[in-house]
C-alpha positions as CSV (number, residue, x, y, z in Angstrom):
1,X,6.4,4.5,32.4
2,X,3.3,4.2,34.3
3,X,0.8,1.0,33.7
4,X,-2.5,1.8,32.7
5,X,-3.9,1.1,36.2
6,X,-1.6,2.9,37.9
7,X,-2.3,5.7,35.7
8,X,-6.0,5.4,36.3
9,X,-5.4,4.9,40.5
10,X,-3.5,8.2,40.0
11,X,-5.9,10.1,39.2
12,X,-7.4,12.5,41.9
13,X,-9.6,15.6,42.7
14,X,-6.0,17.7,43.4
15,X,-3.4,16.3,41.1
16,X,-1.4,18.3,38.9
17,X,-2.3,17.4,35.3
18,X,1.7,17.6,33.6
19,X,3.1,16.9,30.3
20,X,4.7,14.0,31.3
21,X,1.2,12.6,32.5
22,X,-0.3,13.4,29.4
23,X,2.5,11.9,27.2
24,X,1.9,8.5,29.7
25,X,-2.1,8.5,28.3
26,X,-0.6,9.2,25.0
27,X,1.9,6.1,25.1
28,X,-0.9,3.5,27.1
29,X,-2.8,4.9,23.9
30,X,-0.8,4.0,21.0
31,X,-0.8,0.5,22.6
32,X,-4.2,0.0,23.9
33,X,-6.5,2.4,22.0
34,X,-9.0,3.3,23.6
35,X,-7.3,3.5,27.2
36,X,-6.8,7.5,26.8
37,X,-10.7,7.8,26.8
38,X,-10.9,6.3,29.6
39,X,-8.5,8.0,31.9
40,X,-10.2,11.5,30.3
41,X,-13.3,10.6,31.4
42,X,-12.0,9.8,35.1
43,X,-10.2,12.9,35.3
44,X,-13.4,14.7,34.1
45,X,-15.2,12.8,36.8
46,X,-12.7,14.4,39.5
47,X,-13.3,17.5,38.3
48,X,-10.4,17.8,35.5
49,X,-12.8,19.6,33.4
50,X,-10.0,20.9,31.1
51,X,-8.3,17.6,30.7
52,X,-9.7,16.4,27.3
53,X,-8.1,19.8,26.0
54,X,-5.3,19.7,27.4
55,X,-4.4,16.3,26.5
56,X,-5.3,17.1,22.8
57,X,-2.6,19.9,23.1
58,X,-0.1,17.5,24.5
59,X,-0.2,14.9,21.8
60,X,-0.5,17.4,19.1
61,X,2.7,19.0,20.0
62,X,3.9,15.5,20.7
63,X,3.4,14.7,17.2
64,X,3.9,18.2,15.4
65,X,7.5,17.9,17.1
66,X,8.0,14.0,15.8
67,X,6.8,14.7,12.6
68,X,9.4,17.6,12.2
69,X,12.1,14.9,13.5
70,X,10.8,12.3,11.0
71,X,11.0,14.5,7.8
72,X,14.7,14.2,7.1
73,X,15.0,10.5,8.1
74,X,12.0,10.0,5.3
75,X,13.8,12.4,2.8
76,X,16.9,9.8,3.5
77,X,14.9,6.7,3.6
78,X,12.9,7.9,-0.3
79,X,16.1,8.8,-1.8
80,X,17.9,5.3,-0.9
81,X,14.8,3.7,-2.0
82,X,14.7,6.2,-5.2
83,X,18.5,4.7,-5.8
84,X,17.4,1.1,-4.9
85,X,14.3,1.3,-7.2
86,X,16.7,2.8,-10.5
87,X,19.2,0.2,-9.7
88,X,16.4,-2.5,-10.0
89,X,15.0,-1.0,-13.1
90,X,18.5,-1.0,-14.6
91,X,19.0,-4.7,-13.9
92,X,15.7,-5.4,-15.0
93,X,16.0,-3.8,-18.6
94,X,19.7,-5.4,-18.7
95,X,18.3,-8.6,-18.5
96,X,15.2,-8.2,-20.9
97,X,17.6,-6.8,-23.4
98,X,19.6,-10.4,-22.7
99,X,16.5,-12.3,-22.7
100,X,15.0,-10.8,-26.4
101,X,18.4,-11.5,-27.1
102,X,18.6,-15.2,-26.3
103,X,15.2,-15.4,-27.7
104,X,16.6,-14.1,-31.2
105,X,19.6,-16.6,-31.2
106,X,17.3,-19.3,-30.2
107,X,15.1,-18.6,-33.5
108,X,17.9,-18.0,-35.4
109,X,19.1,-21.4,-34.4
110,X,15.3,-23.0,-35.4
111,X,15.6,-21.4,-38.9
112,X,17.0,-23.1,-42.2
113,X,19.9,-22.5,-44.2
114,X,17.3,-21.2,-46.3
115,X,15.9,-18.9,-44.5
116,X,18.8,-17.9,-43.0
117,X,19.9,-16.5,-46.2
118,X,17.2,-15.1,-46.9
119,X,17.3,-13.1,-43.6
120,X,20.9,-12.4,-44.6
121,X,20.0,-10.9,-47.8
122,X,17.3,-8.9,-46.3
123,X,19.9,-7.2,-44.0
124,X,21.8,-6.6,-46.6
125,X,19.5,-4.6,-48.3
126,X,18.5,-2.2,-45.7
């Protein structure tokens, strides 16, 4: 891949603007924003007067054809995280039920005999 200065020393009256040039803005882009603007404006300057457009069609596609590409890995990528997130709920609601639990012994534990027989007889009314 082409530095950005060799991209911009490149760039003459007679070149043939191709994909591949394009997709080279488009990369010195995503790294240094900014940089595309400036190569447009020196190809308009040598008389590139479509360039602008025809850069905008080059990354769209780029990005129309990466975005198809990325749609299953997402779909994958949710449904592990779906799986992960269910399994953490799980765990989470096993151990609250343990907790309120514990908690329950642990008052029980505080209590009387007194009270304990009362709770006793309480249950056995119900």
């Amino acid at each position: 891949m082409a530095s950005r200065q060799e991209l911009l020393q490149s760039i003459h009256p007679d070149m043939k603007l191709t994909k591949d040039f394009f997709l080279s803005v488009y990369a010195d882009e995503i790294t240094y924003p900014g940089s595309s603007e400036e190569v447009i404006q020196k190809l308009e300057m040598a008389g590139c007067s479509n360039a602008r457009k025809y850069y905008a069609q080059v990354v769209e596609e780029y990005q129309r054809k990466r975005d198809k590409e990325l749609k299953p890995v997402a779909k994958f990528v949710q449904a592990k995280w779906d799986k992960e997130w269910e399994k953490l709920v799980k765990e989470y609601k096993g151990g609250e039920e343990l907790r309120m639990r514990e908690k329950r012994i642990q008052d029980l534990l505080q209590k009387s005999d007194r009270e304990l027989l009362n709770l006793l007889r309480v249950q056995s009314l119900i």
